[in-house]
N, C-alpha and C positions, 0 to 999 in steps of 0.2 A: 506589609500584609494588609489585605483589604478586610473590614468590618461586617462580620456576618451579626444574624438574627438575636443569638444567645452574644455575643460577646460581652455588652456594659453589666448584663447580670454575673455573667464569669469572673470578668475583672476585678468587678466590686470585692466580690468573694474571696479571690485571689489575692488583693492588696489587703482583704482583712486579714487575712491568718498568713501573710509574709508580710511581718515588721523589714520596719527599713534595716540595713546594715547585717540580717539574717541571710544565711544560707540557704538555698533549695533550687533544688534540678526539677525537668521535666517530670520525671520519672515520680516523684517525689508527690506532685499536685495531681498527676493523673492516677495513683494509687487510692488519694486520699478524695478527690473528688469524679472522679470517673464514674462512679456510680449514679449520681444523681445526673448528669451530664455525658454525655456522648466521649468516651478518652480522643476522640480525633478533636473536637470542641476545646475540651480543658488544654490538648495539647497547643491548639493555634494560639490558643488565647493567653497561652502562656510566653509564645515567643514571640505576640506582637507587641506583649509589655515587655520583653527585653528590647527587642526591639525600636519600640517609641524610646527607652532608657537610653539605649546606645545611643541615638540620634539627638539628645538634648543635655548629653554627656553624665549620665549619670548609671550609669551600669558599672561595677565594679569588678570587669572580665579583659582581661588583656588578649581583645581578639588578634591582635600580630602574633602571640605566642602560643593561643589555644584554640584545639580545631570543638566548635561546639557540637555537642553531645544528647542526648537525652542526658546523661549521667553528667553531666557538665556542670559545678555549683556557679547558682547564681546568684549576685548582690546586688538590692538596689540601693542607690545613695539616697541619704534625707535630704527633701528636697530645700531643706534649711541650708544646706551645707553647700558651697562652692562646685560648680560640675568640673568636670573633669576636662580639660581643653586637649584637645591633641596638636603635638611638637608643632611650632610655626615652619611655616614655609622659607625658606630660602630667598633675602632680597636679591640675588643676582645668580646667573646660571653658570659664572664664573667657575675654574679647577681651584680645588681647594684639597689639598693632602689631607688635610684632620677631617673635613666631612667623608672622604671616601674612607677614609680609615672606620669613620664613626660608624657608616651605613653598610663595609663589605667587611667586616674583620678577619673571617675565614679567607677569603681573598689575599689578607698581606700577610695570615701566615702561612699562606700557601706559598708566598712571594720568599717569605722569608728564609722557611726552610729548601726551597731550591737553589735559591742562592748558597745555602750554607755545606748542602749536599749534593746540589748537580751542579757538578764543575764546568760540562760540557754542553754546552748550548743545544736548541735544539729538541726536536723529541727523540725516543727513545726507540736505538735500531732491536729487531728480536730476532736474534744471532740464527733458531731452531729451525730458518729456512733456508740457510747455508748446510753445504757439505760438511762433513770432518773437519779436512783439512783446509778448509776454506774458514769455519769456526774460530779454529787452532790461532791463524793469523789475525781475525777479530778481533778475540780477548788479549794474545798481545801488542797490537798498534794500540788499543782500549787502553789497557793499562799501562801499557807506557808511555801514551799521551796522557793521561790521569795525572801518573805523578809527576810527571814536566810542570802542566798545568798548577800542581799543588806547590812547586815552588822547588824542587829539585832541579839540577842539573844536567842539561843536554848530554854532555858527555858519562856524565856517572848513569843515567838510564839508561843510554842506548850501549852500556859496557854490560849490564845486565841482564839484556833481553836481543842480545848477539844482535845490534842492530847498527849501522853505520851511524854515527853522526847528523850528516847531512840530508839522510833519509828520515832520520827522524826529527832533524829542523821543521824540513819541506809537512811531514804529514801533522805536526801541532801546529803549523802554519792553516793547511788545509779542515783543522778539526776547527780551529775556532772560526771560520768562514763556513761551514757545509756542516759539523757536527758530528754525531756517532755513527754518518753514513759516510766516512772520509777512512774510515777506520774498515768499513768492507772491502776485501781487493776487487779493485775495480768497480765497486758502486758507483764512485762518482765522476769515473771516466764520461765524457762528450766529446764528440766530434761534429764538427759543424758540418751537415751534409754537402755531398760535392752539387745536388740538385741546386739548381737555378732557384732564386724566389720568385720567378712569376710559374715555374710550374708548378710548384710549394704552393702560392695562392690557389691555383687554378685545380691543384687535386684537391685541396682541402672544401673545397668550393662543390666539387662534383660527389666528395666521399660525404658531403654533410646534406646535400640535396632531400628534397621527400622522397624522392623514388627511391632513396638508399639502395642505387648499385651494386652489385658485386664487385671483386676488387677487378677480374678482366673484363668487367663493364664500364670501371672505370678507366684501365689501361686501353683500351680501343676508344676512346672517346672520341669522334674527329675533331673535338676543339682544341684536344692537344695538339694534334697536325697541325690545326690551323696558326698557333700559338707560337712552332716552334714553326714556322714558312713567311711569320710575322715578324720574328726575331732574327732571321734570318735576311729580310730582305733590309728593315733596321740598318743590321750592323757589318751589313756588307761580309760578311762570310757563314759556311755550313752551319746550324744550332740544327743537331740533332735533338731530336724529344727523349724524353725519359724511358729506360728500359721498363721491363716487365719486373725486375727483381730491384730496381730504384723505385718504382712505384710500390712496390710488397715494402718494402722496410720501410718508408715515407708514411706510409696510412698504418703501419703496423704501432710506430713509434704513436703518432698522434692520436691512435683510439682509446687509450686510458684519458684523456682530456676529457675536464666536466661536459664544455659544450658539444664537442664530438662525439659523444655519450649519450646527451642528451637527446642529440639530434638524431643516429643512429637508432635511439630506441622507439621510436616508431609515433610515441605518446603525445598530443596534443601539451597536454599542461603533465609532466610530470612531475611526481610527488616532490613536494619541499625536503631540502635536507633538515637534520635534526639538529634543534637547537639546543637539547635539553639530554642527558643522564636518565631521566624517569620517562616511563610510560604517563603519555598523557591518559590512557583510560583508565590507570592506576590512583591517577592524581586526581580525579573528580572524587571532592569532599564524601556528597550524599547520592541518594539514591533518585533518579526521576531530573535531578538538577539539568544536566544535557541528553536530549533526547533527538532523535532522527527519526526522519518517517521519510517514505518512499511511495512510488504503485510500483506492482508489477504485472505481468502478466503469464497466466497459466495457462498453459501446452494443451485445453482438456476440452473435450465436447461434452456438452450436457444435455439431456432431453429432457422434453416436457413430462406430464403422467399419462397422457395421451402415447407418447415411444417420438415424439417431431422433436429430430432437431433442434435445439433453440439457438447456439451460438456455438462457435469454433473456436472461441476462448473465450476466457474468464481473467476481470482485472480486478484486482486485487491491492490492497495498502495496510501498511503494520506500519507503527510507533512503537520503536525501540527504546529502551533506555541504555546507555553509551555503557556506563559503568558495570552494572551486570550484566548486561545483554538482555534484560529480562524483557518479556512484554508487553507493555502495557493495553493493546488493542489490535483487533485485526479484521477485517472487513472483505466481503468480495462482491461483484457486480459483473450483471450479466452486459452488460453494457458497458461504453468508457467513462471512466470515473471521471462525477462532477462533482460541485462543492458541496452539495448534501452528505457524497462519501467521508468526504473528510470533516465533514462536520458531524458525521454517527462514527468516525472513527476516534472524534475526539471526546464525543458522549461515554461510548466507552470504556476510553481509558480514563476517565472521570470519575466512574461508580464501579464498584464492587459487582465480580460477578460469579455468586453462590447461582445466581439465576442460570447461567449459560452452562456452566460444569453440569448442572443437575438433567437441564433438558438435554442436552449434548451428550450425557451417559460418562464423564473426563471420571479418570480411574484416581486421577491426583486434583488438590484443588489448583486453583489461578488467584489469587491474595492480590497481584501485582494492579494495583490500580493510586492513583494519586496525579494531582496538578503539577504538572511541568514547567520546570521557570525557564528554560530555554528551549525552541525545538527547532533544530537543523534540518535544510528541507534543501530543494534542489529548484529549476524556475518553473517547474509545472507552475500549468494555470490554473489548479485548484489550489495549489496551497500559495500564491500571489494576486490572488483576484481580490477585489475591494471586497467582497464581504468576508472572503478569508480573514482578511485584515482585519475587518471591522470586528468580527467575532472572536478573534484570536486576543488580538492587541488592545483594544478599547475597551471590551467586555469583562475577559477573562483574565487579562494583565499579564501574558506569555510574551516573553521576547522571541521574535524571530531572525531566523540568519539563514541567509541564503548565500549555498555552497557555490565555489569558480564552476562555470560551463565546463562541460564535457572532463569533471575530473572526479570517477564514479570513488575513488577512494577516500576523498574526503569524508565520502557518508560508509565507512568499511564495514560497522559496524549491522545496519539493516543489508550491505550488500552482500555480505557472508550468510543471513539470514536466507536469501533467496537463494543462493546458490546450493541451501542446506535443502529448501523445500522444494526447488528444481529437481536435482538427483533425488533425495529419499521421500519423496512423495508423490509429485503431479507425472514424472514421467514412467510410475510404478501402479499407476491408478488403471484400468480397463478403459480406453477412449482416448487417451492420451496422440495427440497429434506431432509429440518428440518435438527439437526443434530446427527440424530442417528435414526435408525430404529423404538424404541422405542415409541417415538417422533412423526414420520410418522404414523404410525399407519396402520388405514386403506385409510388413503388419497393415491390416483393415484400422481404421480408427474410426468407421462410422462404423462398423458391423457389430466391431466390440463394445463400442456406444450404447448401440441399439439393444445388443445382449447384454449389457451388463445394467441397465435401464438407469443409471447415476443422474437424478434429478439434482435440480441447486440446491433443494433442501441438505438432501443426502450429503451435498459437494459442501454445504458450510457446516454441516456435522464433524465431517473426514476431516474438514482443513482445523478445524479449532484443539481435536483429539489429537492430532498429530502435533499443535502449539504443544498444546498442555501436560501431555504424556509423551511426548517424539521429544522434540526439540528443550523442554526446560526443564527436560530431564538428563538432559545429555552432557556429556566434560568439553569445558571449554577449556583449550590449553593457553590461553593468552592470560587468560581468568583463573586455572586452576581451578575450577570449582564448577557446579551447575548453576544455571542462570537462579534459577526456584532458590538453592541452597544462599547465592550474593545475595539474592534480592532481601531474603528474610531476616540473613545476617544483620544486612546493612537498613532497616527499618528497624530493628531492635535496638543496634547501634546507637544511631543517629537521628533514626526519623523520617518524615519529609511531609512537604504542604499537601493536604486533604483538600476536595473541593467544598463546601457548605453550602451552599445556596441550594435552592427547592431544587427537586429532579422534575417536577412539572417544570419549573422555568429553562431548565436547562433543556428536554423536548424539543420544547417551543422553540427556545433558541438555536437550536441546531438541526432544527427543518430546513428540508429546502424551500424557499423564499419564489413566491412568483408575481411580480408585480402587473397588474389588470387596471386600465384606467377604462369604465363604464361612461357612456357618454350619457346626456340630458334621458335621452330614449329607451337608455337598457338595452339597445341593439345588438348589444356583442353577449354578456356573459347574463344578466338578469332579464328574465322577463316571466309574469307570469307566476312569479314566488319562485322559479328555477333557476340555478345557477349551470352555466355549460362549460366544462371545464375538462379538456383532453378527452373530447367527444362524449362523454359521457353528462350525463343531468342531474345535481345533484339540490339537494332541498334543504329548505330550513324555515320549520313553520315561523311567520311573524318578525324575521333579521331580513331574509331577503329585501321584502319591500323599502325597510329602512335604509336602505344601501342600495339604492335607484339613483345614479348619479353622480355617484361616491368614489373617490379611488382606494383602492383594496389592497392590501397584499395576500396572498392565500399561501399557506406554510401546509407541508406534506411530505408522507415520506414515503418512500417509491415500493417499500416493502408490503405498502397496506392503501392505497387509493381509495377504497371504502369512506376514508373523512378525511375532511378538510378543515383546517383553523381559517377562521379570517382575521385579521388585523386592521382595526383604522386607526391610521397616524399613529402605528405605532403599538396600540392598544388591542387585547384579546378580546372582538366581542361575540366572540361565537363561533358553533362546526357546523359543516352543510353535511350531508350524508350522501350516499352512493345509492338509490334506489336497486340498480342490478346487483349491490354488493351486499347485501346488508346480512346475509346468513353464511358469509364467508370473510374469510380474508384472501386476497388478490393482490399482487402485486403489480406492480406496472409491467412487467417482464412477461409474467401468465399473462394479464388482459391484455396484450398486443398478439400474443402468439393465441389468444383466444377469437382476439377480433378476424387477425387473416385467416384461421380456421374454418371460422363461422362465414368467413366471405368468402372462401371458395365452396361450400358446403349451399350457401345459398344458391350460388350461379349456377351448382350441378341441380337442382332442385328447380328453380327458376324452368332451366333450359328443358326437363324435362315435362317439367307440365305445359309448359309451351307445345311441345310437342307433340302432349294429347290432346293438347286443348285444338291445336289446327288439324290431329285426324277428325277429332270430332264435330268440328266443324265441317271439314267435308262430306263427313258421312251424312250431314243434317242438311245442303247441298248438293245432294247426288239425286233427288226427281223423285214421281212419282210410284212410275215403277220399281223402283230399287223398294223405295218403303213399300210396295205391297206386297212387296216376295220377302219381305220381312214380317211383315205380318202374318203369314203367312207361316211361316219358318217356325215364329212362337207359337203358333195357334196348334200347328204338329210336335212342337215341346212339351204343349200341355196336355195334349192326348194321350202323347203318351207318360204323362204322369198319372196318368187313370190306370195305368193296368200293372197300377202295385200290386194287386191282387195273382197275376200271373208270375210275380217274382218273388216275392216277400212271404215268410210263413204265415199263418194264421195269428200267433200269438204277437209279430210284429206290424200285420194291418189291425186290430182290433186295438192296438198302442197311438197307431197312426190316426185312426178315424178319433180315439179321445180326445188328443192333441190337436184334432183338427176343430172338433166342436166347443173345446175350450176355446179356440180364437176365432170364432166367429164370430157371436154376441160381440164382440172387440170391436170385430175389423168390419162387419156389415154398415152401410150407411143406414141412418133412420131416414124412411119414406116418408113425405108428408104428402097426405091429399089433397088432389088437386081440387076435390069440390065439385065436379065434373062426372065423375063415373063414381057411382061406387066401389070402394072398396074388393077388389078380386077372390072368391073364395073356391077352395078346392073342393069338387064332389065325386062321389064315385057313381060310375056308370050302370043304369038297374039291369038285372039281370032278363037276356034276351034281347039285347039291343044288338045291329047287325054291324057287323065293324068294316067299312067302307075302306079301302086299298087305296091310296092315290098311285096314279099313275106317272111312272119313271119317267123324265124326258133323257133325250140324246145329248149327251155333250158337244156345245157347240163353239168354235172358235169365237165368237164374238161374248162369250161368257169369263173369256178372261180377263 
């Protein structure tokens, strides 16, 4: 176990109130000091002092015989006192009776009592798939090979069980050679077939091929012609080929064969036979110890909030735990999963999460959370890439193992998980794209999309409710039990390692990572106090400038683009911000489906003021005359805006003319004198002045 923050205060604590040669369990320290301290704290720190004990021999717990516990007592030895050395090794790899005896004991009384009680060699035939009468002669050849065997009398047995003599020489002959299958009639009849051995090679050959044949695909084969016109010209006389009913009992006989079997079932790597009596997911100690993690991919369309499209599926990954099933984490991406997935899938099942049930609305809680000491994976390239590794193995201290190519059962335990959320989930959602045209049929999967409007928020809502209250609620029959139910059991039980370290550190560490080398110049991501980063501009008063030069790494995560960590050599020295983001959170998924948005939305926009912009240009191009018949055109607009008085009531021109004299004063320009004339004043005409007519001219063409 590795050394967290609290630990030397714990320890202290711990070895003062457990004397040496004293008893005490887990259970025992975290009752008594859990309260001042965190119970996950007092727990580790409790078993990395058994721990450091065992390993310098001074622990007083016979781990060959005891499976440790919370409730498990535990002794330390004074360290005055001799440690405890365990049995020496073996100088030679030598057979030795008294060692195997020493190390298997159940083994030679297994040895002993069949020798004492199975007379007849062999394993054991089960008569209940025989007829009656076929039984009937069984249990008598049985037993009256038994007592031959036991030391009776050929003749005095076979006088008691109506049997010849010589028949029953021959079958305790054949019992201690072949066994309790010598005693079925006719079990262990053979006959050596009349077929040839090279058509024997040559159907076994064709019956075991990839194409795995039919049996008259194999019986028409032309290599057998060829085979038997080869053996023919050979041996100087007719070799006809193998019938049709020589070739049915030839491949009929050899298809119970391991390899024949093998080969016939279709499977690249089929499963290992069983070594073992016990289930092995039965036989994992604790809880989280081996774990498996996967992606998958789900059947579903999702739209943005706008109603677009964003993707045609959705990839997905869960970390399983072997033992209960239970699960510790689960992630989805609208894109194909890279190493940031699984480095927030592995954040997750790292820390507790009351946070996600509560936002998520989960009817039941999710408890399942804790550091994994093994996690079984397959060769994707996210959970085999150098930072995988790096974060996995050198950080966090997880062993990994990666499962045989194309052999999906080694990992059965997350592939049953998918098959669970395949059927009662993703292809039960509204958008579902099934998985094969086949399948789809005539259902719409973008209609139902679009109506049923399942954005990814929604979609990681559905998929978490459906963990939490679907699936770790449900009976596992391998398990007996529900996963939620193992899981709790086997933590009250036994326990299991907590993570400790800051959840700030852990963030950080499990960003995704993007390494930027900035040249002398800033040319590429600084300049200007700006950082450019996935086309966007991001700031940081008084850090930028210092980092002119500098190689960076920039940590992020794809749910929230808005900030950015940066790193030098290693070290956190600051966040740049998102200027377009800062009153939101955006994920990388929305800002792309915002960007192409925004970019066909400009082009329509673009094209069409383009458009006016070149009427209007012509029309400002089109001559002299055009503009005066437009002048014209307005000059008859505005007259007839005079004769509101002809159309308008009285109480709406006397509204008008206010409105009009309130914007005037406004809108009138102020006159200045030129200095030149006086000033223009209006006078009235005196009464008796004669009022002069001007005279009308003719209109004339050169007037226009």
């Amino acid at each position: 176990r590795e050394p967290f923050r609290t630990y030397d205060e714990i320890a202290a604590t711990l070895l003062a109130s457990w004397p040496w040669g004293e008893m005490g369990s887990v259970n025992d320290f975290v009752q008594r000091f859990g309260s001042h301290w965190s119970e996950h704290e007092v727990e580790a720190a409790v078993w990395k002092l058994a721990g450091d004990a065992a390993s310098m021999g001074r622990l007083v717990v016979d781990l060959s015989g005891v499976e440790l516990s919370l409730s498990t007592p535990l002794v330390l030895l004074d360290p005055n006192v001799p440690p405890i050395l365990p049995d020496p090794l073996p100088s030679s790899l030598e057979e030795d009776v008294r060692l195997d005896l020493h190390l298997h004991p159940h083994n030679t009384e297994d040895d002993v009592s069949f020798e004492l009680q199975g007379i007849i060699p062999g394993p054991t035939f089960d008569a209940f798939e025989l007829k009656e009468e076929e039984r009937a002669r069984f249990y008598r050849n049985l037993h009256a090979a038994t007592e031959v065997l036991s030391g009776k009398k050929v003749r005095q047995v076979a006088k008691a069980y109506e049997m010849a003599p010589a028949t029953l020489s021959r079958l305790v002959q054949r019992v201690k050679v072949l066994g309790q299958i010598a005693c079925v009639p006719h079990g262990a009849y053979h006959r050596e077939p009349a077929l040839r051995p090279e058509f024997q090679e040559l159907l076994r050959k064709l019956y075991t091929s990839r194409q795995r044949p039919s049996l008259m695909a194999v019986y028409e084969d032309a290599r057998l012609k060829r085979l038997a016109e080869a053996l023919s010209a050979s041996e100087g006389k007719l070799v006809q080929g193998p019938t049709y009913r020589q070739v049915q009992y030839f491949l009929k006989g050899i298809a119970h064969e391991a390899k024949v079997a093998e080969a016939r079932s279709g499977l690249k790597h089929p499963p290992p036979e069983r070594i073992s009596p016990q289930s092995y997911v039965l036989s994992i100690p604790s809880p989280a110890l081996i774990c498996q993690v996967d992606e998958h991919t789900l059947d579903l369309l999702v739209v943005s909030s706008d109603g677009t499209v964003i993707t045609r599926r959705v990839h997905g990954a869960v970390l399983v735990c072997v033992k209960t099933a239970a699960i510790l984490g689960a992630v989805l991406s609208l894109d194909s999963l890279n190493e940031e997935d699984y480095m927030r899938l592995l954040k997750q099942s790292l820390e507790p999460k009351d946070r996600l049930t509560v936002l998520y609305e989960c009817e039941h809680p999710w408890p399942c959370f804790g550091k994994p000491a093994v996690i079984f994976h397959d060769r994707g390239k996210i959970f085999t890439s150098e930072r995988a590794t790096q974060v996995v193995v050198d950080r966090l201290k997880i062993t990994t193992e990666q499962a045989p190519p194309f052999a999906p059962s080694a990992k059965g335990t997350v592939e049953a998980l998918f098959t669970w959320t395949t059927r009662k989930f993703e292809h039960r959602l509204a958008g579902t794209t099934k998985a094969t045209p086949k399948d789809r049929a005539a259902y719409d999967s973008v209609r139902e999309a679009l109506k049923a409007g399942i954005t990814f928020d929604v979609l990681e809502k559905l998929f978490i409710q459906s963990i939490v209250d679907g699936y770790m609620q449900e009976w596992n029959d391998l398990r007996r039990q529900t996963p939620i139910a193992l899981w709790e059991h086997a933590v009250r039980a036994i326990g299991l390692p907590r993570y400790l370290g800051s959840q700030d550190d852990l963030k950080l560490l499990l960003m995704k990572a993007v390494n930027r080398k900035n040249s002398a110049t800033g040319r590429y991501a600084i300049r200007q106090g700006e950082l450019s980063f996935l086309g966007r501009s991001y700031t940081s008063p008084g850090l930028l400038d210092r980092l002119r030069g500098r190689e960076i790494d920039i940590y992020y995560d794809r749910r929230d683009i808005s900030v950015i960590y940066l790193f030098l050599e290693g070290e956190l020295v600051g966040e740049a911000y998102c200027k377009e983001f800062l009153h939101r959170r955006v994920s990388i998924w929305e800002a792309t489906v915002e960007r192409h948005t925004d970019t066909a939305l400009k082009k329509e926009a673009t094209a069409r003021s383009l458009s006016n912009r070149q009427k209007i240009q012509e029309e400002a191009n089109a001559g002299k005359r055009v503009h005066l018949l437009e002048t014209k055109r307005l000059e008859k607009q505005r007259q007839l805006d005079l004769q509101r008085h002809e159309i308008h009531p009285s109480h709406v021109q006397v509204t008008l003319q206010a409105l009009k004299e309130q914007q005037i004063p406004s809108s009138l320009p102020i006159s200045k004198s030129s200095g030149l004339l006086p000033p223009a004043v209006p006078e009235d005409d005196p009464p008796g002045t004669a009022v002069v007519h001007l005279r009308v001219r003719k209109l004339r063409r050169e007037d226009d």
